[in-house]
N, C-alpha and C positions, 0 to 999 in steps of 0.2 A: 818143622818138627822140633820138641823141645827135646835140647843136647847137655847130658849129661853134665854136670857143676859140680864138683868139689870144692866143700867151703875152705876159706886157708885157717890154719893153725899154726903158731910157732914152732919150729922144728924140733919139740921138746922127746920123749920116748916116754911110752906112757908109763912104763916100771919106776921111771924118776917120780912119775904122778901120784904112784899107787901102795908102790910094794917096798914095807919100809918108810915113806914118810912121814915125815912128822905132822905137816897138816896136810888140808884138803886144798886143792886149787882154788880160785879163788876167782877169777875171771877168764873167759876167753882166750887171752893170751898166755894164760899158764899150760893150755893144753898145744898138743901136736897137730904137727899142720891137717897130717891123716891119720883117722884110728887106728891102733896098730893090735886091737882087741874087737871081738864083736861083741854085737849090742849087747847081746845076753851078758859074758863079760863083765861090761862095762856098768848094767845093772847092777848087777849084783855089788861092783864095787859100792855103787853108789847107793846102796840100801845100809852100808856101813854109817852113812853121813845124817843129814837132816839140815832142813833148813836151806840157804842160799846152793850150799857146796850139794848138797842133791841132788835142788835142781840143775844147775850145771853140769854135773853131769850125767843126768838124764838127758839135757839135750842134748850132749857128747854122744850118749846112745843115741839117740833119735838123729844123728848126724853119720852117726855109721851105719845102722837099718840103711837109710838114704841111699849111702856109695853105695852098696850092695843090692840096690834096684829092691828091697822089700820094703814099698809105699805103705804098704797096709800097716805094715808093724811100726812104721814110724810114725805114721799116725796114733796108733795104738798109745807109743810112747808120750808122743807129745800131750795126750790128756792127761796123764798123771802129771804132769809140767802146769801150776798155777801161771800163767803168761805176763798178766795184772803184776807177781810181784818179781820178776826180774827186772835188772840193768837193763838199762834202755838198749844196749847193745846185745846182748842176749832177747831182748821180744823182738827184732828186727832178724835175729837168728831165727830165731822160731818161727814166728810166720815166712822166713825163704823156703825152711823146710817144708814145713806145712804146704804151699804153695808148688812147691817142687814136687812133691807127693802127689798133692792132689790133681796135677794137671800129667802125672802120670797115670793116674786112674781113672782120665778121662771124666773127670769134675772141674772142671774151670768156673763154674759160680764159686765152690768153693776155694778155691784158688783167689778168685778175686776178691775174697774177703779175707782172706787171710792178707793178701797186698794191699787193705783197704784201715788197717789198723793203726792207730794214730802213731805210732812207733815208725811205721815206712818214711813218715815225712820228715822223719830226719836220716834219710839215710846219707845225706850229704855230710856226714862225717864219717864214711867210710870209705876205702880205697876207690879208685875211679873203676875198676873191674868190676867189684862188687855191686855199686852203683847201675854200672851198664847193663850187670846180668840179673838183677831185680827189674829194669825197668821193661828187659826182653820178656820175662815172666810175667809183667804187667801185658805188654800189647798180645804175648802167644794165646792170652786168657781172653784177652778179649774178643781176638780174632774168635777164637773157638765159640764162643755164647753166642759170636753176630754183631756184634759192635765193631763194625772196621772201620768208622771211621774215627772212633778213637782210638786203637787200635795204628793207625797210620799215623796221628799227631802224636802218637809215644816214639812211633820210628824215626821220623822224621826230628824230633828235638832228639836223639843220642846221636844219630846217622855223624855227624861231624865226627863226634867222640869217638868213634869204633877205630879199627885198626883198619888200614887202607884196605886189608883181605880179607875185609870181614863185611866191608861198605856192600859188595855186588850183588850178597846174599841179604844182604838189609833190606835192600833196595827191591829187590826183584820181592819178598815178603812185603812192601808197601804197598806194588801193583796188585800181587796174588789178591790180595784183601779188601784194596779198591774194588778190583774188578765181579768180586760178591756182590755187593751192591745194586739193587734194583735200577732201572731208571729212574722211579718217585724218588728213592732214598740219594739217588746222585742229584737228583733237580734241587732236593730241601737242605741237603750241603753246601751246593754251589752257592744257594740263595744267602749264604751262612760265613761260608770259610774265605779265607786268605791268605795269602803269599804263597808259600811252596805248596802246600795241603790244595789250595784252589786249582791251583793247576794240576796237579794230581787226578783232584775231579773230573774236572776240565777232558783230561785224554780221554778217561774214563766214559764218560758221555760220546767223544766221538765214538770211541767203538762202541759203546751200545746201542746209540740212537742212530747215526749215520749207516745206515746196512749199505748202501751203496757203495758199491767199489771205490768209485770214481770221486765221490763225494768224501768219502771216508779219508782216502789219499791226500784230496786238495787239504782237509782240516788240519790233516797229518803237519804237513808241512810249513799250512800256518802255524800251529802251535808252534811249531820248532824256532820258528822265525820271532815270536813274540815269546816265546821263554828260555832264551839263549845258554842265561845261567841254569838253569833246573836240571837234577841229575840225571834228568832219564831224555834231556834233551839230544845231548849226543849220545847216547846210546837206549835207542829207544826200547821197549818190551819185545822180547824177541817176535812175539805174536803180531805184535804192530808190525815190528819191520819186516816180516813175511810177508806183509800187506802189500808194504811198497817192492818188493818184488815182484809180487802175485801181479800186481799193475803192471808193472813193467813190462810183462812176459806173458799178458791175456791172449786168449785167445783174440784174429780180429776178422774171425768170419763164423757164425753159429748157424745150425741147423734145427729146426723146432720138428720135429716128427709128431705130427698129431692126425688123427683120425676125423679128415673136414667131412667126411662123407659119409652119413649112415647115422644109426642111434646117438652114437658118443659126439655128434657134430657138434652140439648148444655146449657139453663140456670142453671140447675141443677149440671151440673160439673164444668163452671165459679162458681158458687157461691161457691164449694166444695174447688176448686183449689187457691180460693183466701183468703179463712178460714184457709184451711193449712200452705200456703204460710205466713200469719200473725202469724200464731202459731211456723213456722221453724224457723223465725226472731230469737225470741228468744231461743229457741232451740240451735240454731248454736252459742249462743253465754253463751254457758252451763249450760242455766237456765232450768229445768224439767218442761216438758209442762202436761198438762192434758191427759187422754185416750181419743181416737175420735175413736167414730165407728159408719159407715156410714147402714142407714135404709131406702129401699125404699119404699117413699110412697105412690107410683101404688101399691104397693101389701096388705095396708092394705084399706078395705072396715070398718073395726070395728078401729077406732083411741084405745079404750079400749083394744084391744087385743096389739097394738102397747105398750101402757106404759104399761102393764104388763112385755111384755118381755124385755124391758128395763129395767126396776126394776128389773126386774130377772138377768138381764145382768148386772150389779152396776153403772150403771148411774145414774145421779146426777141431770145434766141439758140437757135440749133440744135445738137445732137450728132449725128451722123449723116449719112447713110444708112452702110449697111457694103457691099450688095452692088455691085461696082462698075462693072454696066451703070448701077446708078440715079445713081453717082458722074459717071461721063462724060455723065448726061444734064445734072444739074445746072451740068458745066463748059459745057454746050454753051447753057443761057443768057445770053437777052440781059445782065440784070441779075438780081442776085437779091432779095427781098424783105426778106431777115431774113441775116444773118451767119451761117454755117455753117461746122462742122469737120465736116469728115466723113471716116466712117473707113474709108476704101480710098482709094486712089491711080486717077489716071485715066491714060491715054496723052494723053488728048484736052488741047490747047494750051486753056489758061485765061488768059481779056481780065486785064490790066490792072488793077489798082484795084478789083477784081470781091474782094467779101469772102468768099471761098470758101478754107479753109484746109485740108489733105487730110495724114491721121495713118494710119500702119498699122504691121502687122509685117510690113513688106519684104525679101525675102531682100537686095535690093539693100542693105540698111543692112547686113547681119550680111556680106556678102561688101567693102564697102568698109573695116567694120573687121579685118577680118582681113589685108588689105592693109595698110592701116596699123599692123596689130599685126607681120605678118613685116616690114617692114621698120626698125621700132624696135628688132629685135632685131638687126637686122644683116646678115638675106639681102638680097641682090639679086638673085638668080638661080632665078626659079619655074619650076613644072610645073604642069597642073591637070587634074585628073580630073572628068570632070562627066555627070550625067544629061542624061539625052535627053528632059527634060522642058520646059515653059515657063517654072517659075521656074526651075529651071535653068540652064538658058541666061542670064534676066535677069541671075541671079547672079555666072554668069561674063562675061557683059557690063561688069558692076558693076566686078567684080574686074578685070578687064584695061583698064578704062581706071583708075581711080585708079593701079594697079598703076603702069601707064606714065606715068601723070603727075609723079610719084612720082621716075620716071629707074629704077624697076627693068625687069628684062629674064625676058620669058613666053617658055622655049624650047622649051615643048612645050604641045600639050594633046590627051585622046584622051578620046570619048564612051565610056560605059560601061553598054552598055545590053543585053549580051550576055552573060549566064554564061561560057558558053562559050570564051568571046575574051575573055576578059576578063587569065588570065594573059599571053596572046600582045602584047596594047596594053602593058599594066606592064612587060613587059621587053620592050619597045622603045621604050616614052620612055626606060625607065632604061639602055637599049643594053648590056644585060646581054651579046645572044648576041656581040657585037661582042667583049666583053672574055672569054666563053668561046672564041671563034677564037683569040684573044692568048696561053691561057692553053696552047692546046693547040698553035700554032706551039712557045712554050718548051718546052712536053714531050719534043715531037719535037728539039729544037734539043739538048736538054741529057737529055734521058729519061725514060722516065715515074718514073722512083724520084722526082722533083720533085713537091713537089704546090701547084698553082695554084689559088688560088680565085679566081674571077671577082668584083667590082668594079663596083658601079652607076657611070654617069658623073660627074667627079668635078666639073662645071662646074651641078650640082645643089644648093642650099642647102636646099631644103624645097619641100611641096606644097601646095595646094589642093585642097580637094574638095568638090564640092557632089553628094551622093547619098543615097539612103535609108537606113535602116537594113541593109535588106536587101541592098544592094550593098556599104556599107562594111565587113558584117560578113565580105566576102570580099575588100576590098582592103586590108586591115591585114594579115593573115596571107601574101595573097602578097605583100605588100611584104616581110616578114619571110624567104618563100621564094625573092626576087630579091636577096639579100643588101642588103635596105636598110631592116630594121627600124627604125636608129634617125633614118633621117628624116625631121625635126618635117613636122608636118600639121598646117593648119589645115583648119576644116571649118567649116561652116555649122549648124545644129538639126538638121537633120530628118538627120544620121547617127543617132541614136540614140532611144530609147524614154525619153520622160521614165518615171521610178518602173518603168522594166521592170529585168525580170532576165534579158536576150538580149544586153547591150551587153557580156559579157565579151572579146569580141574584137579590140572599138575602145580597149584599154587604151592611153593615151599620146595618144592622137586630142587636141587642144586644139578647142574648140568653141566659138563666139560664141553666147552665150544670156544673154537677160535678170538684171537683177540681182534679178527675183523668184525664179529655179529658179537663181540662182548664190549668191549671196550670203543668200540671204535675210532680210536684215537690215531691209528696210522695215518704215516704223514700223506699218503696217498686218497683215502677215504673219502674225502669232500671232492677229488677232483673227478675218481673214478665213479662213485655212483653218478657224480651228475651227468658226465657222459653216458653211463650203461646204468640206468636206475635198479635194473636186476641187479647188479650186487651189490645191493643191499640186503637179497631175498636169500634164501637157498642157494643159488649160485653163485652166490658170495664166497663162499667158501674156496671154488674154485678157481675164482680171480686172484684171490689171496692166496692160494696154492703158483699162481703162474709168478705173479710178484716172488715169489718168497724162491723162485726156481731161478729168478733173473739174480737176483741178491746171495744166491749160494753156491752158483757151481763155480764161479773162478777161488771161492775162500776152498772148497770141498780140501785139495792139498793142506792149508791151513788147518781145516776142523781135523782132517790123518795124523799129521804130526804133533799137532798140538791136543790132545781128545778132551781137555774141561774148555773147549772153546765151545761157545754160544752164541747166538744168534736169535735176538730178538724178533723172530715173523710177525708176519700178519698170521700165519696159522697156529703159533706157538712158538714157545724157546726151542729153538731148533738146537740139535747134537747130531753127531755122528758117530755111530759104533763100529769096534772094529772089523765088520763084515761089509761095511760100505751103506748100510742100509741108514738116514736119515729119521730120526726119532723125533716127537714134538712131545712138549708138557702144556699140557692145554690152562686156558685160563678158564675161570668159573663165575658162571652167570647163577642166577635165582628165577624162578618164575613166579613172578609177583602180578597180580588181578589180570593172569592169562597171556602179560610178555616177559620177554628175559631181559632183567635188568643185571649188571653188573654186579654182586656179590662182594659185601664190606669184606674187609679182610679178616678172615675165618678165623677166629681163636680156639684155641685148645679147649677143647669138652673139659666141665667142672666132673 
């Protein structure tokens, strides 16, 4: 957070300045350290003057607006301040202010141009303080736009300079800023930077790319051992060094509670096969994994009688249950025995301090990033189309409140669970026949030799849609027949057939799905389809669900204490919210000539 600056002044009193002298100040050091008048004040003295001594002390005013936390007015001031003709000391004033301002009003582009004016680069004739707290104003601006990694090369050249009590908070702002940082955007640094800034990366990368515990730890250590001198060597990010705790102190007997028997058995052994599979990884690369023994949960009617013989059995921690009457039963105990993730979500309100941690594939997660995906790009202004299903509905639940939270505006929504009606809903949220009455008033006004084409509403940015395959495959096309083909959509999974050859119709559809069936680039992916070639298909999902369960329940402590910790899945960026409940931000595919390919990186609507 940026912290309050008071520029210095010579210890002068401003009455010596004003009241009674014979002239006007004259530079900088003619005035006091602190204004000892406000801006208004100080205007008006300076409306006596003309020429150099005005503006000085206008930007005297614009220097006490500042102390007094009113950004707006200083800026206000600073426009009547030609910049171009002050002392080179006085435009290096100006733009601090300016700068100081506007990273108080939550503008940091602005900020960075005002730090970008050829007067900064000489600030090397001003006190070393001065110095240090311009070039903090340089990296907080950049932090803030998304440039961390320049952003880090500004901290890391003052970091010596600072005051030893001022280093820890330096330091821990290099990781905060690193740790932003995508994996692509760490891979095209690494490829790039050097010395301290490299290593920097360097950690960075383990934690994001390394989800393995075990894996994670060993890199830990390495680093430590091959970057001796670097600051964050011996005292690593606190988030790091939880890790090597977390290790330290894992559990080393698990229980998987899954459902081998009955409907959910095909999800039941994806989920099992992808748990192990992330457990072999490291395994195979001679690190001692934990005990797993597998409990089915068709066969316990009493959850109670379950952690007993667990406990009996020396397990530690739980994976499990999936179905999620067994999940609400769990939430609805007193206390529970052993630590559990389990994988379904409940409705049911969970105590407290109650170790009960709940993972799934929620349409709710893939409808709040798609919310958050249309509004990066720049709508404001939704529709949404939705099944007259249960998730369904959750989904646009989902969607319509982050939606609104957001400050975007829901102007329509129409269920779609009718063939039939289903052209008649689509043009009239998009008030199609509204703008064929319009088109046919001008005919008659001017003749029919005119020809009108009617005009979806133009107060429309893009949709929503949560529906099946079978539904979407007929609202793409009459979108296309309401004259509003090229209307971005977002959607949910379940519009399309993973590996089918039916999705020709949803071409251009954007869809929130997993970074196992989007990107496929998890380090697992090549070894696990070829063992089980279904996940690759549909069930894929769920093996990258069982993965993503091996790789998160000993950090879960971690994601509590620390809440902006992240977690690159196979399902998504995983988080944790304060109710225990596991959150994903899904990644986004395209449906291009009927399959889903990856989706370039989405820019902001012109």
């Amino acid at each position: 957070m940026l912290r309050s600056h008071r520029l210095p002044f010579l210890p002068l009193t401003l009455a010596v300045l004003i009241a009674g002298c014979a002239s006007a100040p004259q530079e900088l050091g003619d005035l006091p350290r602190t204004p000892q008048a406000s801006a208004d004040k100080i205007l008006e003295d300076a409306d006596r003057y003309s020429g150099a001594e005005a503006n000085l002390l206008r930007l005297y005013a614009a220097q006490a607006a500042s102390d007094a936390g009113a950004h707006e007015k200083t800026m206000s001031i600073l426009q009547r301040i030609p910049q171009s003709d002050l002392p080179l000391d006085q435009q290096i004033r100006f733009s601090q202010l300016q700068a100081i301002s506007a990273m108080a009003l939550n503008e940091p582009k602005i900020a960075l141009r005002a730090l970008q004016h050829p007067s900064i680069s000489s600030i090397d004739t001003l006190p070393l303080d001065e110095q240090l707290h311009i070039q903090r104003l340089q990296a907080e601006a950049n932090d803030q736009v998304g440039d961390h990694l320049k952003a880090a090369e500004q901290r890391i050249f003052m970091h010596g300079l600072l005051p030893a009590n001022a280093q820890p908070a330096n330091q821990e702002a290099i990781w905060k800023g690193i740790s932003q940082m995508s994996p692509e955007e760490l891979q095209a640094a690494a490829a790039t930077s050097t010395g301290e800034l490299a290593a920097w990366v360097e950690l960075a990368l383990i934690d994001q790319t390394l989800n393995n515990l075990d894996l994670q730890v060993r890199a830990l250590k390495q680093w430590q051992q091959e970057n001796p001198d670097h600051p964050a060597a011996q005292q690593l990010p606190a988030s790091l060094s939880q890790l090597i705790e977390l290790h330290s102190s894992r559990p080393q007997h698990i229980a998987l509670l899954l459902p081998f028997q009955g409907e959910l058995a095909a999800a039941a052994q994806a989920l099992r096969d992808g748990f192990l599979a992330a457990q072999y990884q490291a395994y195979s690369e001679g690190l001692d994994q934990p005990e797993v023994s597998l409990y089915d949960s068709t066969a316990y009617t009493d959850l109670d009688a379950f952690y007993r013989q667990a406990i009996a059995d020396g397990v530690e921690w739980v994976i499990g249950p999936l179905e999620r009457e067994q999940v609400s039963r769990i939430a609805a105990m007193p206390e529970l025995p052993l630590p559990t993730l389990a994988l379904n979500y409940t409705d049911s309100p969970v105590t407290e301090g109650k170790a009960l941690f709940q993972f799934g594939l929620a349409p709710e997660d893939e409808a709040r990033s798609a919310a958050a995906q249309a509004w990066a790009q720049g709508h404001r202004r939704m529709a949404a189309l939705t099944a007259s299903t249960g998730w369904g509905e959750r989904a646009y639940q989902a969607f319509q409140q982050s939606w609104q939270e957001m400050g975007g505006v829901l102007i329509g929504r129409e269920v779609v669970d009718e063939p039939a009606a289903m052209s008649g809903q689509i043009g009239e949220l998009l008030r199609i026949r509204q703008s064929e009455q319009r088109g046919q008033q001008i005919q008659r006004a001017l003749g029919n030799s005119v020809v009108v084409q009617p005009t979806p509403r133009q107060d429309l940015d893009a949709l929503f849609i949560t529906a099946g395959p079978l539904q979407a495959r007929q609202i793409m096309p009459t979108l296309a027949f309401q004259y509003a083909g090229d209307l971005p959509v977002y959607a949910t999974s379940h519009v399309y057939q993973v590996g089918g050859d039916q999705n020709n119709d949803l071409d251009g559809i954007l869809v929130a799905e997993t970074p196992w069936l989007v990107s496929r680039s998890d380090s697992l992916y090549e070894s696990v389809t070829q063992n089980w070639p279904q996940a690759g298909g549909a069930l894929g999902r769920l093996y990258a669900m069982g993965i993503d369960a091996q790789r998160i329940f000993t950090r879960l402590p971690q994601m509590q204490q620390y809440p902006e910790t992240t977690v690159n899945g196979a399902t998504g960026i995983l988080s944790l919210s304060p109710d225990g409940r596991v959150s994903r931000e899904l990644s986004w595919g395209v449906i291009e000539d009927g399959r889903l390919t990856q989706a370039p990186a989405l820019l902001p609507a012109p």
